[in-house]
DRENBATOR-633164 format. One record per residue (C-alpha): x, y, z. Coordinates in steps of 0.1 Angstrom, whole numbers, padded with zeros to 4 digits, always signed. Example, Ala and Ser with C-alpha at 12.3 -4.5 7.8 and 13.67 -1.06 7.14 Angstrom:
<recs>
+0123-0045+0078+0137-0011+0071
</recs>
This chain:
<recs>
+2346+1462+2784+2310+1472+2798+2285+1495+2786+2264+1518+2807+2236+1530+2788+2220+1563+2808+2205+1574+2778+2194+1561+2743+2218+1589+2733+2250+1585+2756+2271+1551+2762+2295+1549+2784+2325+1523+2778+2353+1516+2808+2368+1483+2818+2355+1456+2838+2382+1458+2862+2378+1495+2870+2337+1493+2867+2344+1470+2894+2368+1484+2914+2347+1518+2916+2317+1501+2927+2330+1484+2952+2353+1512+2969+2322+1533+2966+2302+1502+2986+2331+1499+3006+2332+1538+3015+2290+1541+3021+2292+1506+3050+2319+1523+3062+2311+1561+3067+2272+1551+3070+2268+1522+3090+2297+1506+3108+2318+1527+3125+2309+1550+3147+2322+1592+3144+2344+1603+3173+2326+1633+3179+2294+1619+3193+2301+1580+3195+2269+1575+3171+2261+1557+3137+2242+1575+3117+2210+1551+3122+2217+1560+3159+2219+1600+3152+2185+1600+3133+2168+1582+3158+2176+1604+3184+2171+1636+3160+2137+1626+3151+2129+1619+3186+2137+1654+3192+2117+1668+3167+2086+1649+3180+2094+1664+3211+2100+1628+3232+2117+1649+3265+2130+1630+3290+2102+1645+3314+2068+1644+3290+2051+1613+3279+2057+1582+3259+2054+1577+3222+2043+1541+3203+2075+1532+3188+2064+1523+3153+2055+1560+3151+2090+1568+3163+2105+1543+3137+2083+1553+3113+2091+1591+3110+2129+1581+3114+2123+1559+3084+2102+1582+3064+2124+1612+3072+2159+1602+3071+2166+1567+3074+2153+1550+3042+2157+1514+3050+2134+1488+3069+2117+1499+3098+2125+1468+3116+2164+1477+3118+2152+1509+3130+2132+1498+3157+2159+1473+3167+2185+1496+3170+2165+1517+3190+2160+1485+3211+2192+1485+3217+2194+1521+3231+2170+1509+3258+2184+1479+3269+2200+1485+3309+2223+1459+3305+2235+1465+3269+2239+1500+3270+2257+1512+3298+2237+1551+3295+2206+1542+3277+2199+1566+3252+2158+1553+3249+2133+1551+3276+2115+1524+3267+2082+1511+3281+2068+1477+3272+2087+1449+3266+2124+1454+3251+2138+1424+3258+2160+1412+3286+2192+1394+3294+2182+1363+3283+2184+1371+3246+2144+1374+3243+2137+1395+3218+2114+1428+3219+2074+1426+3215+2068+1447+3181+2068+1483+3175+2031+1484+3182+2034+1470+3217+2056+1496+3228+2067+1530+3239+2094+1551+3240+2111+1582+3248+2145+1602+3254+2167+1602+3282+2188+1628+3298+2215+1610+3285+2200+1614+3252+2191+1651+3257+2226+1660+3271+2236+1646+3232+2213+1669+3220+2221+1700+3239+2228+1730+3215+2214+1713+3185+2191+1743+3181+2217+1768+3186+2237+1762+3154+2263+1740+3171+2268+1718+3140+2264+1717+3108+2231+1701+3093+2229+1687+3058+2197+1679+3032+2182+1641+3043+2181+1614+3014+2152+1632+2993+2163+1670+3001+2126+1679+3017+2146+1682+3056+2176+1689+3069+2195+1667+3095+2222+1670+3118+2258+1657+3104+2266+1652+3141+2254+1659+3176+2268+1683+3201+2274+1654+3227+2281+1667+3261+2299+1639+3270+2324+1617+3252+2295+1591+3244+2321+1570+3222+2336+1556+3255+2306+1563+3277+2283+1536+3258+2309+1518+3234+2302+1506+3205+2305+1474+3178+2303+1470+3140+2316+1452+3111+2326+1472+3074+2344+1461+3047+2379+1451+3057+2380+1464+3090+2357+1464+3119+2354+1489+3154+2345+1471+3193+2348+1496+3219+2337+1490+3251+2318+1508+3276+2331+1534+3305+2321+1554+3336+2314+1591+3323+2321+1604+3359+2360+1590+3350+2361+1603+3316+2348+1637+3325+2380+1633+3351+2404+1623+3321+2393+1655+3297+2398+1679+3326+2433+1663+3328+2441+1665+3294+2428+1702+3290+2451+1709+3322+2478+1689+3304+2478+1684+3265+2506+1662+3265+2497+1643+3294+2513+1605+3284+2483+1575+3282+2496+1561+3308+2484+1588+3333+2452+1589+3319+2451+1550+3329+2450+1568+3367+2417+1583+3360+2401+1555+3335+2412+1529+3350+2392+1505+3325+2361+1499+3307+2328+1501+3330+2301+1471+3315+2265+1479+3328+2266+1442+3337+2290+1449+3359+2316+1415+3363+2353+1415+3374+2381+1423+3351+2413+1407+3357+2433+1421+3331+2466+1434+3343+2471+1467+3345+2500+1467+3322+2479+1454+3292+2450+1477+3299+2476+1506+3292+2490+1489+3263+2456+1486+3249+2446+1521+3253+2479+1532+3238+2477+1513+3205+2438+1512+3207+2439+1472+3201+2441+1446+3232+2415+1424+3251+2401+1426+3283+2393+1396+3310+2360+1399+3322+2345+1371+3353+2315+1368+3367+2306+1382+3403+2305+1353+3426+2301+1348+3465+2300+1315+3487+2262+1313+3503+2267+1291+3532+2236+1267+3540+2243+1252+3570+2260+1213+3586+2285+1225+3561+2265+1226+3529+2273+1256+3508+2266+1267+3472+2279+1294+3451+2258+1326+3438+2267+1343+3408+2255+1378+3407+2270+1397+3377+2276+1381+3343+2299+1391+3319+2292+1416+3298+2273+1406+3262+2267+1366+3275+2233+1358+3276+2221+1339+3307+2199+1313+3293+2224+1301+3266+2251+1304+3298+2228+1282+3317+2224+1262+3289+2261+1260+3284+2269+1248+3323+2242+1222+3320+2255+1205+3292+2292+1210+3311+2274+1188+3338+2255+1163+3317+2291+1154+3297+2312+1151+3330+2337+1179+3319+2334+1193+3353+2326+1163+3373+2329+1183+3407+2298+1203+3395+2263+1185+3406+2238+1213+3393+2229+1249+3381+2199+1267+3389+2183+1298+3374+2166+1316+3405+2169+1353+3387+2139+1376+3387+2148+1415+3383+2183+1409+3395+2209+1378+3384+2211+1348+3407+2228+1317+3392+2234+1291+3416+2260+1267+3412+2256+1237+3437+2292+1214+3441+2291+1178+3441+2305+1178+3474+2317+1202+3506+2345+1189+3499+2347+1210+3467+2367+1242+3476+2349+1273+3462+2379+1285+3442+2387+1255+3429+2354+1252+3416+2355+1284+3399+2385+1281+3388+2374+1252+3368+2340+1276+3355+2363+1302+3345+2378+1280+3321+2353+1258+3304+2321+1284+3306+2313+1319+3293+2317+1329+3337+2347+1344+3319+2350+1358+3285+2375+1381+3265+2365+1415+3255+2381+1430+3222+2390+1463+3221+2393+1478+3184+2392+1516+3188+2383+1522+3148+2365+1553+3143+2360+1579+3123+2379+1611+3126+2359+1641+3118+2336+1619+3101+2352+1611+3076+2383+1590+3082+2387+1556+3101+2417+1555+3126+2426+1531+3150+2430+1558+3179+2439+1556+3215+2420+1565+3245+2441+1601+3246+2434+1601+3207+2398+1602+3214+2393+1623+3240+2412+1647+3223+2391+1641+3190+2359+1647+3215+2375+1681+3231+2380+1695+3196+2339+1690+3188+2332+1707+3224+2356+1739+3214+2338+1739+3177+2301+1737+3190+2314+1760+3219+2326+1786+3196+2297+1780+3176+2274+1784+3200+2286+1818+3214+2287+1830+3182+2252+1825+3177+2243+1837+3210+2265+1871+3199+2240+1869+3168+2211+1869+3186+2224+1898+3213+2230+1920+3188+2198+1918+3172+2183+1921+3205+2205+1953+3214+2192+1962+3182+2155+1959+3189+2161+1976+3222+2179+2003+3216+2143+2007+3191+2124+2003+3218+2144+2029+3239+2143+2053+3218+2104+2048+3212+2096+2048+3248+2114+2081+3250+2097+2101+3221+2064+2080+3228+2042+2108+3216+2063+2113+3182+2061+2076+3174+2023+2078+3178+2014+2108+3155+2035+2090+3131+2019+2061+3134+1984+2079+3132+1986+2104+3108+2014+2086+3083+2007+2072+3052+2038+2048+3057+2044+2045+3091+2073+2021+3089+2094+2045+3066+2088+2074+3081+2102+2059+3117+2131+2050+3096+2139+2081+3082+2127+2107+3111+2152+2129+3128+2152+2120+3161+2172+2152+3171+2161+2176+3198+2157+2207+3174+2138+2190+3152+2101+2207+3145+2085+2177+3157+2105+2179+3190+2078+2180+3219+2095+2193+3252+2135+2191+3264+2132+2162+3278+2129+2145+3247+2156+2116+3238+2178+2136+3216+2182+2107+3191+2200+2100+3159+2199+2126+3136+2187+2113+3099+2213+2126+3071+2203+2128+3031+2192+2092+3020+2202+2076+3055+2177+2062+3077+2179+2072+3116+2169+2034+3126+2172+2003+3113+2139+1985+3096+2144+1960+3125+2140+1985+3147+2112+2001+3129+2093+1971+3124+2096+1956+3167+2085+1996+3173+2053+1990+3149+2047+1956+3165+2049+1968+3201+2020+1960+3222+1998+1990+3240+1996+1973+3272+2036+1978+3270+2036+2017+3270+2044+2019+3305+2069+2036+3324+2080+2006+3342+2089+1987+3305+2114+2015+3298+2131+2005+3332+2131+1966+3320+2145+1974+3287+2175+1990+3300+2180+1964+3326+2180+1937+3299+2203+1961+3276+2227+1962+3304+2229+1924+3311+2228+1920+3274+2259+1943+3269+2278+1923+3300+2267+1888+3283+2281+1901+3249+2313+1913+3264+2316+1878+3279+2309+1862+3247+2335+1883+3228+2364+1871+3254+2353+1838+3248+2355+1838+3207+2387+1854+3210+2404+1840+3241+2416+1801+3237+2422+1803+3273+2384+1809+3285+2371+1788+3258+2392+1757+3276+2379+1773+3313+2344+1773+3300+2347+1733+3288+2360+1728+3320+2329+1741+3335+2307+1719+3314+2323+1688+3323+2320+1698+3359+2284+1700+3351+2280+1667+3332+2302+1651+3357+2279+1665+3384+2252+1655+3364+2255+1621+3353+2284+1612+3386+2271+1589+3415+2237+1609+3422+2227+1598+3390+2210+1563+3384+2240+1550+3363+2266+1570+3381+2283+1544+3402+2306+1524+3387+2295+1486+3382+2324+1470+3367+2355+1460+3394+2387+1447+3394+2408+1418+3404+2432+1394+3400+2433+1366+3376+2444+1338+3407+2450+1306+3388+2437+1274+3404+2453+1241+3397+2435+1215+3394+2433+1186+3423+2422+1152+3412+2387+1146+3419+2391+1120+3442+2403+1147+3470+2372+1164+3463+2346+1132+3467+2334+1119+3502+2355+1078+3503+2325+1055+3513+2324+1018+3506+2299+1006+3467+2292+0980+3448+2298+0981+3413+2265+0957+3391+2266+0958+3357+2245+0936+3338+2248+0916+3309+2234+0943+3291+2254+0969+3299+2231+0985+3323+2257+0997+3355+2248+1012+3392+2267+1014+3419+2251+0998+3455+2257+1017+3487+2282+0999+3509+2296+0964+3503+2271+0938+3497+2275+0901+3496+2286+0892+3459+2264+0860+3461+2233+0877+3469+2205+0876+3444+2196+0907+3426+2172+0921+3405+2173+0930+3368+2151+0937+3339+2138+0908+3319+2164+0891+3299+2190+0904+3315+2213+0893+3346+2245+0897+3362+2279+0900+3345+2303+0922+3363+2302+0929+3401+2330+0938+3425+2336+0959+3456+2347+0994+3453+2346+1030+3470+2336+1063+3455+2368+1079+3447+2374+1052+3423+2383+1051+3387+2370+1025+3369+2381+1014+3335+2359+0997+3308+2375+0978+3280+2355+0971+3243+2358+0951+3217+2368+0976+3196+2401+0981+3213+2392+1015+3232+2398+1019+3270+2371+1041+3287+2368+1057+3322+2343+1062+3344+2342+1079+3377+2322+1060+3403+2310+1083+3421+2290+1096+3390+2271+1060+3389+2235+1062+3393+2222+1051+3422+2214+1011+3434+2178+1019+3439+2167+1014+3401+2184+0993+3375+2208+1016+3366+2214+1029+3333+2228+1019+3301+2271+1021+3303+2267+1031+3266+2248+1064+3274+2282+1080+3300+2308+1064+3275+2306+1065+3233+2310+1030+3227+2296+1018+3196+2263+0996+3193+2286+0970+3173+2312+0971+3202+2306+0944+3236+2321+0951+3270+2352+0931+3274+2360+0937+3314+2352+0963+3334+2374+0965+3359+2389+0993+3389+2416+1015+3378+2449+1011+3393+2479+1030+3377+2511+1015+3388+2497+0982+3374+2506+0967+3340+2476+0948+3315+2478+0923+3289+2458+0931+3262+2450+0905+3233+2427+0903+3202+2410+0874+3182+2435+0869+3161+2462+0861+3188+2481+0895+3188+2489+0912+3219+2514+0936+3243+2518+0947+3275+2505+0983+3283+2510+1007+3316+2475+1010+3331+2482+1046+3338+2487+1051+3298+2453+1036+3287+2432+1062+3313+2409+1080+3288+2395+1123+3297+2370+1121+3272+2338+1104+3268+2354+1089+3235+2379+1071+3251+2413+1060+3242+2429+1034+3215+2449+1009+3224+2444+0976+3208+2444+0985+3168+2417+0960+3157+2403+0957+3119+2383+0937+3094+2366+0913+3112+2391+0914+3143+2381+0921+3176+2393+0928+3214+2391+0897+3230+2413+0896+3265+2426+0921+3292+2439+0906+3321+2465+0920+3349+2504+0911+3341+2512+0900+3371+2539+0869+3366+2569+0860+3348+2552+0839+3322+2518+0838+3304+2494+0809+3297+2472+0808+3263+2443+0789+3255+2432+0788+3216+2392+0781+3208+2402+0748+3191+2422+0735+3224+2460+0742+3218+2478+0750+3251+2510+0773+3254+2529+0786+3279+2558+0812+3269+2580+0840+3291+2563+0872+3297+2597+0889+3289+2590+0879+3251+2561+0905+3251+2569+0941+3242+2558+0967+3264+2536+0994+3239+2513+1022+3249+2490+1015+3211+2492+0989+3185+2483+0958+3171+2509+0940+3192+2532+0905+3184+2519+0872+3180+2510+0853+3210+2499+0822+3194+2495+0807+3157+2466+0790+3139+2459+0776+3113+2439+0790+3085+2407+0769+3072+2378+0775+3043+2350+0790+3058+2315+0787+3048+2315+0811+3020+2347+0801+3007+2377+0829+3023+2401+0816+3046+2392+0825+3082+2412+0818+3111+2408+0776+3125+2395+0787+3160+2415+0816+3175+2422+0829+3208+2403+0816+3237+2420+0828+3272+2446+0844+3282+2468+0845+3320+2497+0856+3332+2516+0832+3366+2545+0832+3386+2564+0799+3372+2572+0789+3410+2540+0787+3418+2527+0766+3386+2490+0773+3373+2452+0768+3391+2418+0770+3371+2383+0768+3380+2369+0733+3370+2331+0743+3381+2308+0731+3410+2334+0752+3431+2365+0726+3425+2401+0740+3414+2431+0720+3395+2465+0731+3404+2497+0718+3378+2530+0725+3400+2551+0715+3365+2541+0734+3331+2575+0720+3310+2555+0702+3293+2539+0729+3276+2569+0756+3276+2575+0768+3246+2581+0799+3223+2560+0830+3217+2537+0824+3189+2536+0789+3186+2507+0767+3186+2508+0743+3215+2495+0710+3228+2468+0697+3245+2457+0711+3278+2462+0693+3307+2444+0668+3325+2417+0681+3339+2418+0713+3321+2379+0726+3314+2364+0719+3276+2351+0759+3279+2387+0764+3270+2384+0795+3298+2408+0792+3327+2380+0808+3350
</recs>
């Protein structure tokens, strides 16, 4: 149980549960109704509304001059929107910015940001002031159109919603997260919207997917590419959930000899171009696109992203086919049409659903509007018809006015009639006659007589006040058909969206419509070696690690240079389209593409930097890739398999396991499987030679035992292994067995019986002749 003490008299007791529960529905209600979603009506949020509202009231036309926008914030703040002033200003931000807000509801002057994601310079730096956009919202706001309520301290009044002339919900979209559910609408052409309410006036029970013929899809003010088929866009707009693909706008710039690059003119919509670059760049740097070579930013007021290829090779598509997939070029737009219905209730509606919801607020401020137009005639006719009258028995109103001691009640209760005493001549108006307590005119009319001007005692004014009477009659008559007619009313909507249509349609500076359409065409991928120019290299890496790849094919023996303490280790022949694979002591294959090898110029740079191989990890071979070939691979220990080549080809920079290698363990041999049998070498000198065909063939694992040794007391007392493996190669039996005895000399042994025997044995000596580095190379 909780207390709520609201006075030292009066406690309140109710359970935690539903002191709880209450709070937060009523949380839950205010982020809901208040902030989130937007109303149907007018497609605002309330912090939206007030902005706008006070904007109005400080009289920001589209057509005077600019205001600071802390004042603007301010007065929203101080007025009706009591929270900070830097939400404020950023939401009216927002309702500047071209390329987030497809009809900007703020002109803004100053800095307010830009694609990049920069943010705005502060309040003080800037100005601000409505749109015609923004002024179309407001249109009939002073004409009783909608119903206003007291602001958070009860000093003003503010609109609950805004007349909207055009169905701004869709027109400018909208985003926002409440408590269990949240709204993303996006933008659309107003010229196509307006199209789609005339269609549904003419036909109320038009089906949505014939108002797909006149809103085809969503219109970003960054324009793009949607590639969403046309049968999801109309399930979308009928349930009011789906997703939208939006691409980039790209052309092929040629450059001349062949050389081409692609421009990227249109971004999708809510992707900001630095972080995009930013994105591609680091797409380049980790070789997930390897037929990419660079990006470049050349943008000033319009977007140019350049995407250069690697090689004209590269087909366009393919290309972008490949940037569609692994950068924001292409993103997926939500759609969540959540709103509120009359305000008050969230829906998921459809496209038809909201129209409809916005052609039910034009009707109501329509009809509200004429009413208070018929208001305002009839006082009119009222004061006229005064006026008239006064004009008429001019000479009567004055001595009345002259020698009266209460002039205003004695025009009220005069007899106006011809036989009256007071009557001057026959031609004056024979007017009301006043009965016993009634008054012959109205105090209105008594009081706009008193207030009359003498410069308006003219002959000519009595001609103007029946001209006006008349046209005021005709306009009420009008008026009256509309209130009462369902038919005009719907004619008369029609007219104003011809009007906004007109208005805001392709003359206008928005009007055209940015956003087109296409089709999704899905691009294989080709392997990158069709993509690369084949010319002759030669692969150098150093003892250290450090790889580059030499222009043609050099002589092996030639002397090269390399950094101090280092030297050769690995060099070999080999072209660009290449694959090469690098093999660690940790077990891991890795691959490297060689035409992504820096240059011979330089000394190349570290193998560890393309590849994440360990510091504690050595290169064991480095070698081309060829994937119908078969490799031995062994360990320290003297375990081992054969493996495909074509299963150990890594896509990653982290490679791929093969050899499972632990405690102190490590990958010692890979060498090609290329005959029937296989010849080991342990450290401590015991030759064996056993059938290949006793190897299993595995594609990851620790592997069988090639050879056994024996286990010895190491130094600090644990048994370690006595020696280990040494060398490992594989021979044709026909042909016997050659090694390298050094100073350029070879031994050949024709006869290996001697040293036949079974997998994992431990062997004899090595032959005659056989080197003491226990290495058959």
């Amino acid at each position: 149980m909780v207390e709520a003490n609201d006075s030292p008299q009066m406690e309140i007791a109710e359970p935690l549960r539903r002191a709880i529960g209450d709070r937060y529905l009523t949380y839950a209600l205010s982020t809901i109704m208040h902030r989130a979603l937007p109303d149907a009506r007018d497609g605002l949020k309330p912090v939206h509304r007030r902005i706008l509202y006070a904007m109005s009231r400080l009289r920001l036309n589209s057509g005077g001059g600019f205001l600071k926008s802390a004042k603007i914030s301010g007065d929203t703040m101080g007025d009706f929107h009591p929270h900070g002033d830097a939400a404020i200003y950023d939401a009216m931000a927002r309702l500047a910015q071209d390329f987030n807000v497809r009809y900007p509801l703020v002109d803004g002057q100053g800095n307010f940001g830009n694609i990049d994601g920069d943010n705005p310079a502060a309040s003080r730096y800037t100005e601000a002031r409505m749109t015609t956009a923004a002024e179309a919202l407001l249109d009939g706001l002073n004409e009783n159109a909608v119903d206003f309520r007291d602001n958070y301290d009860g000093r003003l009044e503010e609109p609950v919603v805004l007349p909207a002339t055009f169905p701004n919900l869709l027109a400018n979209g909208s985003s926002g997260i409440a408590v269990g559910m949240a709204t993303n609408i996006p933008p659309h052409n107003i010229e196509e919207l307006c199209n789609a309410c005339l269609h549904l006036i003419k036909a109320p029970n038009a089906r949505d997917e014939t108002l797909l013929d006149y809103v085809p899809g969503p219109d970003f003010p960054t324009g793009g590419t949607i590639v969403e088929p046309r049968e999801n866009i109309a399930e979308a707009y009928r349930t009011g959930r789906g997703s939208f693909r939006l691409r980039a706008t790209w052309s092929v710039e040629d450059l001349g000899r062949g050389q081409w690059q692609i421009v990227v003119t249109e971004i999708p919509y809510q992707v900001q171009k630095s972080r995009l670059i930013e994105k591609i760049a680091e797409l380049i740097q980790t070789k997930k696109i390897p037929i990419l070579a660079d990006v470049r930013d050349e943008s000033a007021e319009d977007i140019r992203v350049i995407l250069e290829p690697r090689s004209k090779n590269v087909e366009p598509d393919v290309l972008m086919g490949m940037m569609f997939r692994n950068s924001d070029l292409e993103v997926r737009f939500s759609l969540n049409m959540n709103v509120l219905i009359d305000g008050r209730t969230p829906k998921v509606c459809s496209l038809k659903e909201v129209l409809r919801a916005f052609l039910d607020h034009r009707r109501d401020v329509l009809l509200r509007r004429s009413q208070h137009r018929l208001d305002k005639i009839d006082h009119r006719l009222e004061v006229l018809e005064g006026f008239i009258l006064a004009f008429l028995n001019l000479d009567r109103v004055i001595d009345i006015i002259r020698y009266d001691d209460d002039p205003k009640s004695a025009l009220m209760f005069e007899d106006w009639s011809l036989d009256h005493p007071r009557a001057r001549s026959e031609s004056d108006y024979k007017g009301p006659r006043a009965r016993d307590g009634e008054p012959s005119l109205t105090e209105v009319q008594s009081e706009a007589i008193l207030n009359m001007r003498l410069r308006s005692l003219r002959r000519l004014e009595e001609m103007e006040l029946r001209r006006e009477r008349d046209e005021l009659m005709a306009e009420r008559a009008a008026l009256e058909d509309v209130l009462e007619n369902e038919e005009t009313q719907w004619k008369k909507i029609s007219e104003q969206l011809r009007e906004t249509r007109k208005l805001f349609g392709q003359a206008h500076e928005y009007g055209a419509r940015r956003s087109q359409f296409g089709e999704a065409t899905e691009v294989a991928d080709v392997p990158l070696e069709a993509m690369i120019d084949r010319e002759p290299i030669t692969i150098v890496c150093s003892q250290m690690g450090w790889i580059r790849a030499m222009t043609g094919h050099i002589d092996l023996a030639r002397e090269l240079k390399f950094k101090d303490g280092d030297g050769p280790r690995f060099i070999f022949h080999a072209e660009t389209t290449d694959r090469l694979l690098v093999f660690g002591s940790n077990g891991r294959f890795y691959t490297l593409s060689a035409s992504n090898l820096p240059g011979g110029r330089g000394m190349g740079e570290p193998l560890r930097l393309m590849v994440d191989l360990p510091n504690e990890a050595e290169i064991i071979d480095l070698f081309i890739h060829k994937p119908d070939r078969k490799l031995l691979v062994a360990s320290t220990a003297g375990d081992g398999f054969i493996v495909p080549e074509a299963e150990v080809a890594a896509q990653t920079r982290a490679g791929r396991q093969v050899l499972n290698v632990k405690d102190n363990t490590r990958a010692a041999i890979c060498v090609p499987a290329d005959g029937d049998h296989v010849a080991i070498v342990s450290q401590n000198g015991k030759f064996l030679v056993f059938p290949m065909s006793e190897l299993p063939e595995m594609g990851r694992g620790k592997g069988v035992r090639l050879q056994k040794y024996n286990m010895a007391r190491g130094k600090q007392g644990s048994l370690e292994l006595d020696g280990g493996l040494s060398d490992v190669t594989t021979f044709n039996w026909s042909d016997g067995l050659s090694w390298s005895m050094g100073g350029g000399k070879t031994r050949h042994e024709p006869d290996l019986t001697e040293w036949l025997g079974k997998r994992a044995g431990v062997g004899k000596r090595p032959p005659y002749g056989f080197p003491r580095s226990n290495k058959f190379t």
